[in-house]
mmCIF file of the N, C-alpha and C atoms, coordinates in Angstrom:
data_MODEL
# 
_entry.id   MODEL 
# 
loop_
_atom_site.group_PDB 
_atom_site.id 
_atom_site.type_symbol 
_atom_site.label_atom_id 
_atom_site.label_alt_id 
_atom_site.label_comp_id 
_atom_site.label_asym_id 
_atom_site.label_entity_id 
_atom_site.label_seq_id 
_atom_site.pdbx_PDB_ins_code 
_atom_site.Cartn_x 
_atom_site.Cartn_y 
_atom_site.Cartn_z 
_atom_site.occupancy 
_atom_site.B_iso_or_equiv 
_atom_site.pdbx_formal_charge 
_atom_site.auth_seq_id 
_atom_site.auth_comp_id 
_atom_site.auth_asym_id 
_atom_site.auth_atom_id 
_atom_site.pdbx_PDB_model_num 
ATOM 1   N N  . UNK A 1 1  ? 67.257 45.798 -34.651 1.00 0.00 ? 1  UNK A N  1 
ATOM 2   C CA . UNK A 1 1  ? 66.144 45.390 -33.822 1.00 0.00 ? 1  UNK A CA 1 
ATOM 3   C C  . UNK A 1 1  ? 66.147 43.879 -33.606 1.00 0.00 ? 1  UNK A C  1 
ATOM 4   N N  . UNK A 1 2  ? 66.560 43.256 -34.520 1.00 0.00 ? 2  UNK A N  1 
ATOM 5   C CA . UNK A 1 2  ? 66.651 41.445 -34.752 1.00 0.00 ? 2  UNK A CA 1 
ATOM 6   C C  . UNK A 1 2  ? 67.774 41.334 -33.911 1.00 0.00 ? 2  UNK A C  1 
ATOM 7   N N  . UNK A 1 3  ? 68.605 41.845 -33.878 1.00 0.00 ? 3  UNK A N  1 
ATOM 8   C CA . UNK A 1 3  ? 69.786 41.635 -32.684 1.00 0.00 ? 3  UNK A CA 1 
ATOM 9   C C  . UNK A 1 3  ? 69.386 41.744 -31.339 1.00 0.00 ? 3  UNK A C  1 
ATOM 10  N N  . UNK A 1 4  ? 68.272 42.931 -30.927 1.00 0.00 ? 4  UNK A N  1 
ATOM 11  C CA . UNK A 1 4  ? 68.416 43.021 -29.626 1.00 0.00 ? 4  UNK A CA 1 
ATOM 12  C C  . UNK A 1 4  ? 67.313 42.019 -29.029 1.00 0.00 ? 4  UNK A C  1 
ATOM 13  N N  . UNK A 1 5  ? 66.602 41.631 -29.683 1.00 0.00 ? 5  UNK A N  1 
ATOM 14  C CA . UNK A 1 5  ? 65.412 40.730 -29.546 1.00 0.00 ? 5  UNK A CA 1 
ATOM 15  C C  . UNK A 1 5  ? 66.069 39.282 -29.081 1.00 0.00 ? 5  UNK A C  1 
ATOM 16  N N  . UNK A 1 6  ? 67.198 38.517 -30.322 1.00 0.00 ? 6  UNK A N  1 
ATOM 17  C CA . UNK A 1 6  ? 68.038 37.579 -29.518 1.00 0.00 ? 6  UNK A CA 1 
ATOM 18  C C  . UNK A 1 6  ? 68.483 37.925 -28.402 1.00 0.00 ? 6  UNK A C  1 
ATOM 19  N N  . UNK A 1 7  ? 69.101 39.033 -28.212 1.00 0.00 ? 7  UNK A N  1 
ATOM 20  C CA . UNK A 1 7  ? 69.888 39.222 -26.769 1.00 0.00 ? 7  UNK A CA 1 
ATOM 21  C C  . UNK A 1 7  ? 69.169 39.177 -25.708 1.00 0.00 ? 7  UNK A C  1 
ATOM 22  N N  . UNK A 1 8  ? 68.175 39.647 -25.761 1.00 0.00 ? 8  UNK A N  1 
ATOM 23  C CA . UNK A 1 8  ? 67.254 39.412 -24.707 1.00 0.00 ? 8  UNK A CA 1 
ATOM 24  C C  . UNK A 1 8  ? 66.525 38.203 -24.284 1.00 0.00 ? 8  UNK A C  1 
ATOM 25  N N  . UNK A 1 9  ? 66.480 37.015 -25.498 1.00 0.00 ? 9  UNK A N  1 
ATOM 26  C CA . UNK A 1 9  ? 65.935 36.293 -25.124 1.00 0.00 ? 9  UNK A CA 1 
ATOM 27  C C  . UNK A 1 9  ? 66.782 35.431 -24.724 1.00 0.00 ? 9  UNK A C  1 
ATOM 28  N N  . UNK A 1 10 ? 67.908 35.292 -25.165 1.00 0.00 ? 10 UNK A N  1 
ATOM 29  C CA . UNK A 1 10 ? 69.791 34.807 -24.888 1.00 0.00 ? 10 UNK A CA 1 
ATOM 30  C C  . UNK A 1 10 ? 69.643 34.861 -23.195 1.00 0.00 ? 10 UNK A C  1 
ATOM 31  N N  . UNK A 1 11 ? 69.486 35.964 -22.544 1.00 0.00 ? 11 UNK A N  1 
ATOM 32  C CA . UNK A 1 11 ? 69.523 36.798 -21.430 1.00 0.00 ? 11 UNK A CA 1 
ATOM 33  C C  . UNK A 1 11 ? 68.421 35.577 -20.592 1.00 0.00 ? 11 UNK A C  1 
ATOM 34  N N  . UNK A 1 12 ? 67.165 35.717 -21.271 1.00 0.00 ? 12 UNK A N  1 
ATOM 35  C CA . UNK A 1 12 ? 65.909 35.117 -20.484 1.00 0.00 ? 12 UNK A CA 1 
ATOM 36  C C  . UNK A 1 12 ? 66.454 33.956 -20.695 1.00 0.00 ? 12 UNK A C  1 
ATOM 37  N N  . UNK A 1 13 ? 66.931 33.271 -21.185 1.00 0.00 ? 13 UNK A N  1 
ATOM 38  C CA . UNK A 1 13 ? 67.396 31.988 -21.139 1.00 0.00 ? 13 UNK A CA 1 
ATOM 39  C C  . UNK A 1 13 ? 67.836 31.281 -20.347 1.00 0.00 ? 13 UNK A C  1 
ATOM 40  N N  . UNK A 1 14 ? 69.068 32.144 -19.626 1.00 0.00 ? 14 UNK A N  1 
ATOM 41  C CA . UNK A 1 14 ? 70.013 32.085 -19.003 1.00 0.00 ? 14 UNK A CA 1 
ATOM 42  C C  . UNK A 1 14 ? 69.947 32.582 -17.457 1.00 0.00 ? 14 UNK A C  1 
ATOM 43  N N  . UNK A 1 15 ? 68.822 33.403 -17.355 1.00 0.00 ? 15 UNK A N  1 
ATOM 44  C CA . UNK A 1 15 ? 68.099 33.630 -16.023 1.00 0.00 ? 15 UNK A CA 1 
ATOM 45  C C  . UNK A 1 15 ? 67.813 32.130 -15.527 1.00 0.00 ? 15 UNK A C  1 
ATOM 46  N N  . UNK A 1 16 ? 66.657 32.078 -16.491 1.00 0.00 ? 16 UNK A N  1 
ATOM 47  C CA . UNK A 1 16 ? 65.576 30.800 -16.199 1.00 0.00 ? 16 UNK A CA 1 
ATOM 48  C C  . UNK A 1 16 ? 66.466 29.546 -16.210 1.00 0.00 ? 16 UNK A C  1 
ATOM 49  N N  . UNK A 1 17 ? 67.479 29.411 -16.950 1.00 0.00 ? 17 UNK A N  1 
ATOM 50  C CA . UNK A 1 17 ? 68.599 28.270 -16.772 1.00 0.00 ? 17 UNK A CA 1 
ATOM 51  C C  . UNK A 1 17 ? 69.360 27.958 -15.124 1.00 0.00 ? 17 UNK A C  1 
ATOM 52  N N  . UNK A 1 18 ? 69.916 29.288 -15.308 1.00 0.00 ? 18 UNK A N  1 
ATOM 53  C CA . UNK A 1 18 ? 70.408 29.470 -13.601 1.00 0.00 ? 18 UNK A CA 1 
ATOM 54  C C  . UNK A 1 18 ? 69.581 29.427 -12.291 1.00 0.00 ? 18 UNK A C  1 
ATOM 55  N N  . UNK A 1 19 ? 68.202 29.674 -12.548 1.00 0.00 ? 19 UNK A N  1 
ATOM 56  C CA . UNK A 1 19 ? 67.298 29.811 -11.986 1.00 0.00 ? 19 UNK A CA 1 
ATOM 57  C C  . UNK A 1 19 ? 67.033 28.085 -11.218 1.00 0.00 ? 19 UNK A C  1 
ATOM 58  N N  . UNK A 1 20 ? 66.749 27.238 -12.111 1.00 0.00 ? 20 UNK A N  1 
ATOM 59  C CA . UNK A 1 20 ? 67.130 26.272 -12.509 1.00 0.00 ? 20 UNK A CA 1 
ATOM 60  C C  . UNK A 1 20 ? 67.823 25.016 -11.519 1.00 0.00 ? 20 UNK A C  1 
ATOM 61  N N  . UNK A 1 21 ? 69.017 25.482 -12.033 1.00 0.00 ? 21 UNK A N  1 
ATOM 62  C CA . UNK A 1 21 ? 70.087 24.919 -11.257 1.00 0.00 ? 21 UNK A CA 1 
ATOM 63  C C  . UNK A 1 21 ? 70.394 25.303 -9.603  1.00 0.00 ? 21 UNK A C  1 
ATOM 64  N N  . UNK A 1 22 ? 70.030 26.520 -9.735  1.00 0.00 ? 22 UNK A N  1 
ATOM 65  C CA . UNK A 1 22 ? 70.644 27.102 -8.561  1.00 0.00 ? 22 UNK A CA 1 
ATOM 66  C C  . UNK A 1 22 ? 69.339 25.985 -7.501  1.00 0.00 ? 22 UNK A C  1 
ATOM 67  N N  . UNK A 1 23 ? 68.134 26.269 -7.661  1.00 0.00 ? 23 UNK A N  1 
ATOM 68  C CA . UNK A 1 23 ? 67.124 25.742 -6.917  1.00 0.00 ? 23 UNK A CA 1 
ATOM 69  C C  . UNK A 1 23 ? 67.465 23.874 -6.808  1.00 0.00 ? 23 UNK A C  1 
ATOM 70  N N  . UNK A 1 24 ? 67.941 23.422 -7.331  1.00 0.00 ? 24 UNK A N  1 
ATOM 71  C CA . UNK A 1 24 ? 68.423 21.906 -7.349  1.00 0.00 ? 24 UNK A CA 1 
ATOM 72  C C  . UNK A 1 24 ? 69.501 21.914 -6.329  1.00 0.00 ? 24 UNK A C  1 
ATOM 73  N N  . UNK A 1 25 ? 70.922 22.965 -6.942  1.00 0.00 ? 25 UNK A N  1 
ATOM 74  C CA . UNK A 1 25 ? 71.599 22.393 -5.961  1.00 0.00 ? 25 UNK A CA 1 
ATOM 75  C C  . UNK A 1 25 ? 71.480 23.241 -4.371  1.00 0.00 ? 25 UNK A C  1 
ATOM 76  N N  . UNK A 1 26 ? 70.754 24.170 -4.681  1.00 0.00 ? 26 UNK A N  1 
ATOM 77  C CA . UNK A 1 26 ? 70.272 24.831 -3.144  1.00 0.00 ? 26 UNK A CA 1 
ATOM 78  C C  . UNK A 1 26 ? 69.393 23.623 -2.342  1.00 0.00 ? 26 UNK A C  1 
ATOM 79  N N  . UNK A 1 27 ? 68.455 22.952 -2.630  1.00 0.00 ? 27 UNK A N  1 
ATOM 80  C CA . UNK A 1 27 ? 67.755 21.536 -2.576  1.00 0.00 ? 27 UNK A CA 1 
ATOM 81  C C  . UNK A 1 27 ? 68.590 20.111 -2.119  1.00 0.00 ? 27 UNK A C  1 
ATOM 82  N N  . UNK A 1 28 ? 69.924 20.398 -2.667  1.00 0.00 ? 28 UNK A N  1 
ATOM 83  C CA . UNK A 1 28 ? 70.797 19.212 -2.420  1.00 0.00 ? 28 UNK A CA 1 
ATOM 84  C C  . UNK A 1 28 ? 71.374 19.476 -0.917  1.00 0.00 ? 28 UNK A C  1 
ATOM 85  N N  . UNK A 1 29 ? 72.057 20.686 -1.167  1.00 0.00 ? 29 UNK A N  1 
ATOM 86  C CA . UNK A 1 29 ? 72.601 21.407 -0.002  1.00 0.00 ? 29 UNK A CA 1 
ATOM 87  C C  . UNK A 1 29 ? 71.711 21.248 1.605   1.00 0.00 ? 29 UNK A C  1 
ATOM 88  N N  . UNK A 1 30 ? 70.389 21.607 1.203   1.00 0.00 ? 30 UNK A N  1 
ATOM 89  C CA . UNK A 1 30 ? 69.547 21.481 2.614   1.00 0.00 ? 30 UNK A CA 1 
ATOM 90  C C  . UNK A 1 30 ? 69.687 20.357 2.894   1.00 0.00 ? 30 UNK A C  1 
ATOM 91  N N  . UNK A 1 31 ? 68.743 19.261 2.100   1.00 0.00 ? 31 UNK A N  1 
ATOM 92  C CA . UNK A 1 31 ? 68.977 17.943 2.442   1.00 0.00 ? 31 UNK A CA 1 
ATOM 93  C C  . UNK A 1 31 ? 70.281 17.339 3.060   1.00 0.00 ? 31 UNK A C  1 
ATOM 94  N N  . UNK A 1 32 ? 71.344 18.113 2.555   1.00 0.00 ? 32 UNK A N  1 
ATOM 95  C CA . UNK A 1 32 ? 72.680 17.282 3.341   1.00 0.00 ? 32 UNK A CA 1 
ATOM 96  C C  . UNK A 1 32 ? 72.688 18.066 4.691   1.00 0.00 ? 32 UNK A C  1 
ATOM 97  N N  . UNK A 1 33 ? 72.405 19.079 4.769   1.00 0.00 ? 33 UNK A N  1 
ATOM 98  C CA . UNK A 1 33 ? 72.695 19.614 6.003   1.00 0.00 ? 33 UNK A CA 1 
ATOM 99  C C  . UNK A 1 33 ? 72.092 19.404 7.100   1.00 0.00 ? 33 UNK A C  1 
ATOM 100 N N  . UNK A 1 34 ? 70.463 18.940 7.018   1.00 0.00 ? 34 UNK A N  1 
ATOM 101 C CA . UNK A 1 34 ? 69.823 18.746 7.643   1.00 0.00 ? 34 UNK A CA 1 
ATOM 102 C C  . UNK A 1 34 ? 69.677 17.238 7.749   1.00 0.00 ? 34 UNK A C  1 
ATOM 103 N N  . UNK A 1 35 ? 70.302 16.447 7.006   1.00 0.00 ? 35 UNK A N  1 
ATOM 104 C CA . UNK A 1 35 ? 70.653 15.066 7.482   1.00 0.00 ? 35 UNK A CA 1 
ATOM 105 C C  . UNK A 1 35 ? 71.934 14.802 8.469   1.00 0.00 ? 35 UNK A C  1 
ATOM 106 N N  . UNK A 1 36 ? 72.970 15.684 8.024   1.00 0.00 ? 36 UNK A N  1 
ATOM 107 C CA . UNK A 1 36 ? 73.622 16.073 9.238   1.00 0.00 ? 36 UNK A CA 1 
ATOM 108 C C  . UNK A 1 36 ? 73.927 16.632 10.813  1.00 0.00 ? 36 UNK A C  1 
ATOM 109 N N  . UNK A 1 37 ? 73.049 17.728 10.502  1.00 0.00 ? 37 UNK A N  1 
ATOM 110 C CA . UNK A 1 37 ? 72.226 18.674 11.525  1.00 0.00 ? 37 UNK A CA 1 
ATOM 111 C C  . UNK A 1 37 ? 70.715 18.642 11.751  1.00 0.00 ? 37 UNK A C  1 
ATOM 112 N N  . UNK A 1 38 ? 70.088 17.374 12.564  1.00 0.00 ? 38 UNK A N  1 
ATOM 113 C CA . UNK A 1 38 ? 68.198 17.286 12.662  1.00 0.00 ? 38 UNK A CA 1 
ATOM 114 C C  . UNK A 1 38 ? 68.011 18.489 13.206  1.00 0.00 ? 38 UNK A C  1 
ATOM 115 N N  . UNK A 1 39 ? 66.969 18.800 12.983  1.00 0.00 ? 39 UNK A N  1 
ATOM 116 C CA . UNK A 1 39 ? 66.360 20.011 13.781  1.00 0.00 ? 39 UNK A CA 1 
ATOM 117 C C  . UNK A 1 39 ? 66.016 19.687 15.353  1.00 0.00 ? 39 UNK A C  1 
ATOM 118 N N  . UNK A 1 40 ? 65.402 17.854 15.085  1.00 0.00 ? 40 UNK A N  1 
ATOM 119 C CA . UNK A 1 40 ? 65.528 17.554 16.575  1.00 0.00 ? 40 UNK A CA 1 
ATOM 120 C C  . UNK A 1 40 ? 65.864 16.361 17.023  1.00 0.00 ? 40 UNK A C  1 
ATOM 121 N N  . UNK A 1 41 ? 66.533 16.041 18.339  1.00 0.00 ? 41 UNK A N  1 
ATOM 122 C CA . UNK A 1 41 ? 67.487 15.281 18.697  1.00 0.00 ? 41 UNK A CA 1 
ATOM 123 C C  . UNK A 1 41 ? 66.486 14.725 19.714  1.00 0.00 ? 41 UNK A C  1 
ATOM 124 N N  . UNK A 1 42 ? 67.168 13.773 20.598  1.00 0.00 ? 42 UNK A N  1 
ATOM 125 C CA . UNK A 1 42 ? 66.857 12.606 22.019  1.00 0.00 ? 42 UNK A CA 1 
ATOM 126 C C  . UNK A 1 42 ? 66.195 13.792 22.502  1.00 0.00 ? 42 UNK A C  1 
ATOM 127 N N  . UNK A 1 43 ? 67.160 14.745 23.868  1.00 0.00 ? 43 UNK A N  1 
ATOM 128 C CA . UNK A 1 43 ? 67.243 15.938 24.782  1.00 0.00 ? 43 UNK A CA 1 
ATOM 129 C C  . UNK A 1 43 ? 65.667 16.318 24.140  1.00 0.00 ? 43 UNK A C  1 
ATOM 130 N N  . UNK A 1 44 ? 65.999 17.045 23.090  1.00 0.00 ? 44 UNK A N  1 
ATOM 131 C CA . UNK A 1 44 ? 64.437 17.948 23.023  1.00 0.00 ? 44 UNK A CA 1 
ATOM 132 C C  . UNK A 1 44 ? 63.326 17.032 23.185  1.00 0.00 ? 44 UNK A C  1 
ATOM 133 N N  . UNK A 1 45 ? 63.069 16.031 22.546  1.00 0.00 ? 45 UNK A N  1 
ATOM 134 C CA . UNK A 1 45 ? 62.189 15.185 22.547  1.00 0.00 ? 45 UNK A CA 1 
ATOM 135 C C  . UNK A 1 45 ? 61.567 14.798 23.980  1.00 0.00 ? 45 UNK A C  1 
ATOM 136 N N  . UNK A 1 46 ? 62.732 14.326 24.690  1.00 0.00 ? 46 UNK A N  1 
ATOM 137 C CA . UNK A 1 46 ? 62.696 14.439 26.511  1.00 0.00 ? 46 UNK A CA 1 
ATOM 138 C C  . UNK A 1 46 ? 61.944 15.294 26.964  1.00 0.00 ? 46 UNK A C  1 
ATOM 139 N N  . UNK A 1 47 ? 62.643 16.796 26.601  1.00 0.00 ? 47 UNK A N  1 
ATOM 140 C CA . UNK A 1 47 ? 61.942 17.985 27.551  1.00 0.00 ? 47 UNK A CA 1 
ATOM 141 C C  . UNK A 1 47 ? 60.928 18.052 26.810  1.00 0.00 ? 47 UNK A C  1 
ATOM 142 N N  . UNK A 1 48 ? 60.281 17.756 26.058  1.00 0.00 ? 48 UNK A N  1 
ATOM 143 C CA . UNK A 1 48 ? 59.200 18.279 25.373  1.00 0.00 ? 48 UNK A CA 1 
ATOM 144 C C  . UNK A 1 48 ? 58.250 17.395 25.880  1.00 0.00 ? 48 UNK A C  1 
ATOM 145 N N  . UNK A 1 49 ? 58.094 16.380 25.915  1.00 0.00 ? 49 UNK A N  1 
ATOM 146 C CA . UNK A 1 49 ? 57.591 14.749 26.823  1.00 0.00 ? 49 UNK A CA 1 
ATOM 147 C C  . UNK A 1 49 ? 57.482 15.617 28.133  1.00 0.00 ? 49 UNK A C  1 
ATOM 148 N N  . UNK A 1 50 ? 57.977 15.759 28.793  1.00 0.00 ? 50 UNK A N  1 
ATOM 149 C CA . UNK A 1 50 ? 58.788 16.467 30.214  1.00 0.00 ? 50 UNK A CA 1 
ATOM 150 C C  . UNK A 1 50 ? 57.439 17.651 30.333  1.00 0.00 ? 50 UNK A C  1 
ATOM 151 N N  . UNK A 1 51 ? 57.734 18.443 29.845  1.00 0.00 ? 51 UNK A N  1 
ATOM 152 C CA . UNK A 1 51 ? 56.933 19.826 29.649  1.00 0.00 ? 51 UNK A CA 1 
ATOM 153 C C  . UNK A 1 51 ? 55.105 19.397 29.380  1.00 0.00 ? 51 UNK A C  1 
ATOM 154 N N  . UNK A 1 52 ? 55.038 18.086 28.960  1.00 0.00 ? 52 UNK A N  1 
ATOM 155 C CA . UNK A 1 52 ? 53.515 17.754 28.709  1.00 0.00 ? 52 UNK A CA 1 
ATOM 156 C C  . UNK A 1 52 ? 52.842 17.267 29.906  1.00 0.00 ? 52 UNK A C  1 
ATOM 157 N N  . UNK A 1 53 ? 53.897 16.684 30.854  1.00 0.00 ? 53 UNK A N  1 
ATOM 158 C CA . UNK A 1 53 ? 53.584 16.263 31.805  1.00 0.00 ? 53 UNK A CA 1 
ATOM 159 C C  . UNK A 1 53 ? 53.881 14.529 31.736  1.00 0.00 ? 53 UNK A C  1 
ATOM 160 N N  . UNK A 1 54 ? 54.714 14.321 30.821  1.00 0.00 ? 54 UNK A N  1 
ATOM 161 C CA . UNK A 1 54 ? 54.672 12.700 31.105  1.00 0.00 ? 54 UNK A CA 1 
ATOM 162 C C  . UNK A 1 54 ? 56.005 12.628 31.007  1.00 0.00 ? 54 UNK A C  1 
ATOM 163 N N  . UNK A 1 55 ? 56.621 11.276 31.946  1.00 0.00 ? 55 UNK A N  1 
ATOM 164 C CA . UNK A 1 55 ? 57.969 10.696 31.889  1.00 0.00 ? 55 UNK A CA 1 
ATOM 165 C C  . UNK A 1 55 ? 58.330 10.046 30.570  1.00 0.00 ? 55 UNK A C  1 
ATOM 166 N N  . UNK A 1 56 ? 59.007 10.074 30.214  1.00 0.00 ? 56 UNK A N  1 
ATOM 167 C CA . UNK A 1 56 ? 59.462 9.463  28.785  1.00 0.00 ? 56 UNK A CA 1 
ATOM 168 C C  . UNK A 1 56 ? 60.172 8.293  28.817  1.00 0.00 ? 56 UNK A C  1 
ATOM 169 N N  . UNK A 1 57 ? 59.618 7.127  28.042  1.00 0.00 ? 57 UNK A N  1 
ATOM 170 C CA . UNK A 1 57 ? 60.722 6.022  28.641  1.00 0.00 ? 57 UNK A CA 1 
ATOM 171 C C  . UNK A 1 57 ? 61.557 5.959  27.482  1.00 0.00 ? 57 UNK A C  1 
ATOM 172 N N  . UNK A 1 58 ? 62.674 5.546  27.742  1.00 0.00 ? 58 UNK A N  1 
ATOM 173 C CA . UNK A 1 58 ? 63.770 5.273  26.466  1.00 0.00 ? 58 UNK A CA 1 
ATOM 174 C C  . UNK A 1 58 ? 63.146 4.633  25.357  1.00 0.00 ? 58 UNK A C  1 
ATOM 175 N N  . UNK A 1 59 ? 62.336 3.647  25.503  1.00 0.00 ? 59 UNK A N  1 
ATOM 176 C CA . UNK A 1 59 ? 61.652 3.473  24.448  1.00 0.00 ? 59 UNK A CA 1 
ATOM 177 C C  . UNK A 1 59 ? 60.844 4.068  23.587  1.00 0.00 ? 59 UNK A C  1 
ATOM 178 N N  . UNK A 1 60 ? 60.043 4.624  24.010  1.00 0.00 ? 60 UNK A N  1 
ATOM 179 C CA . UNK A 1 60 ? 58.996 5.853  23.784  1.00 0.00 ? 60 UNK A CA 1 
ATOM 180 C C  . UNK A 1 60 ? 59.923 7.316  22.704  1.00 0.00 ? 60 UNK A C  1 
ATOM 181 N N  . UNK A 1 61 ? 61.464 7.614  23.465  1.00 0.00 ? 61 UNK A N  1 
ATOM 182 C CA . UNK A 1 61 ? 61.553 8.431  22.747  1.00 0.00 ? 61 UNK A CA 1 
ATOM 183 C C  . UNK A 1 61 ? 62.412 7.915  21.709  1.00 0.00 ? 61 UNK A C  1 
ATOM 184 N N  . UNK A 1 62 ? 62.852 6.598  21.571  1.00 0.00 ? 62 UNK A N  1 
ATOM 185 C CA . UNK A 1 62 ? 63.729 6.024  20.186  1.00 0.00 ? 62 UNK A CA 1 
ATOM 186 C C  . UNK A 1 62 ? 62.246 5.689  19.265  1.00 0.00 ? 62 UNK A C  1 
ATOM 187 N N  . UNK A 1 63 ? 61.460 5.710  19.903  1.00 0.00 ? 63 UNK A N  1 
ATOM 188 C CA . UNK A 1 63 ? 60.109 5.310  18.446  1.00 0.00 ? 63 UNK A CA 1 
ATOM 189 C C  . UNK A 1 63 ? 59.929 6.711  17.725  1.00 0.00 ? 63 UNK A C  1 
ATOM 190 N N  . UNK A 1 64 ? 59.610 7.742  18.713  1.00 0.00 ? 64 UNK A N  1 
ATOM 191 C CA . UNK A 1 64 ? 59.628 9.389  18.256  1.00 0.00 ? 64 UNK A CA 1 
ATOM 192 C C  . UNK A 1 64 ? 61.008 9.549  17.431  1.00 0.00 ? 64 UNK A C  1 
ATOM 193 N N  . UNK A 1 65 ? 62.473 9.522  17.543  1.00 0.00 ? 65 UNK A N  1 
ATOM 194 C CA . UNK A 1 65 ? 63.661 9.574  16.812  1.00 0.00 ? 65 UNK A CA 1 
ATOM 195 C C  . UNK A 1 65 ? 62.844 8.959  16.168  1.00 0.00 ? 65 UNK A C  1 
ATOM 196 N N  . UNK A 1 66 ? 62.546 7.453  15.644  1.00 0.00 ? 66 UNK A N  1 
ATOM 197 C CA . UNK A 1 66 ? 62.778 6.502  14.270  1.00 0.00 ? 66 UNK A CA 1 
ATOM 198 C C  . UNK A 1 66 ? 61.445 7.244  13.331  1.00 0.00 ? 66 UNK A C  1 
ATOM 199 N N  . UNK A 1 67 ? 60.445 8.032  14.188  1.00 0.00 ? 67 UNK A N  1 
ATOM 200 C CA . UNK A 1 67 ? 59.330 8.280  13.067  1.00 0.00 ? 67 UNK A CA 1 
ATOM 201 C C  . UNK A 1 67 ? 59.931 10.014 12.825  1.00 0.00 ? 67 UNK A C  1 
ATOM 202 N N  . UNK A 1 68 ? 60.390 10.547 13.098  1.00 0.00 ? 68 UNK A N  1 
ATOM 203 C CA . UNK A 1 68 ? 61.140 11.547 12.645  1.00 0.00 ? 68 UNK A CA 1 
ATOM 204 C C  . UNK A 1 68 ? 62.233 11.537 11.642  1.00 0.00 ? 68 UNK A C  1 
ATOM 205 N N  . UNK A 1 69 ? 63.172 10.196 11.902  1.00 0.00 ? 69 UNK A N  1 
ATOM 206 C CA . UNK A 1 69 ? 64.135 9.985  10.772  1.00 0.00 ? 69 UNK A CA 1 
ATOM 207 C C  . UNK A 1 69 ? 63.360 9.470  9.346   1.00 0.00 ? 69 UNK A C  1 
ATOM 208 N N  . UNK A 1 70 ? 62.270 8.891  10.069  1.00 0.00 ? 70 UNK A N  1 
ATOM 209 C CA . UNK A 1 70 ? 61.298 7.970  8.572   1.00 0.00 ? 70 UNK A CA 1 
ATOM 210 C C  . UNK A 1 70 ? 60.740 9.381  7.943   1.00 0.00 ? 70 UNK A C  1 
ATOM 211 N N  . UNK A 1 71 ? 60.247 10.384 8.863   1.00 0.00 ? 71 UNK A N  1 
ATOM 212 C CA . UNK A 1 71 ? 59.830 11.990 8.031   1.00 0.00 ? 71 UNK A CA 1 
ATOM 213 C C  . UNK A 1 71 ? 60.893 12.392 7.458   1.00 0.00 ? 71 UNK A C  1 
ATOM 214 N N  . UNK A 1 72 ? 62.390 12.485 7.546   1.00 0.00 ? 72 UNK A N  1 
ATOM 215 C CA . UNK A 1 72 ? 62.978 13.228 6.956   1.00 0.00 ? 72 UNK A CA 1 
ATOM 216 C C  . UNK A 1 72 ? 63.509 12.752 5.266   1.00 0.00 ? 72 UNK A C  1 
ATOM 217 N N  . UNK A 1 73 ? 63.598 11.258 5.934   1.00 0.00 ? 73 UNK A N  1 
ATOM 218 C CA . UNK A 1 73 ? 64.115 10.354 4.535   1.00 0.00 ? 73 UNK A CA 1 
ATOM 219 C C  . UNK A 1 73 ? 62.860 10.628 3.577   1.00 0.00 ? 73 UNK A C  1 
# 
């Protein structure tokens, strides 16, 4: 009975260990990918400006990029 009691908790250990890790480097992984890949770029930002009814000036949408890159960092 003293044996199977370690094993099991051996077991829960090693869940909650992996558990663990896995969520860190799953966490690392997004972050790189999505610093690589934004969800949104210049183009959308445009049509989306576009679609509200207002012209977008180049300026206007590099301030939208820089407060989006400041959200992601």
């Amino acid at each position: 009975m003293g044996a199977f009691l370690i094993d099991l908790l051996q077991v829960l250990v090693g869940v909650i260990i992996g558990a663990i890790i896995g969520f860190f480097v799953a966490r690392k992984y997004m972050k790189k990918y999505m610093k690589q890949n934004p969800p949104i770029n210049e183009q959308m930002i445009k049509a989306m400006m576009t679609q509200m009814g207002r012209t977008p000036s180049q300026k206007q949408v590099n301030q939208m990029m820089k407060a989006m890159n400041k959200y992601m960092d």
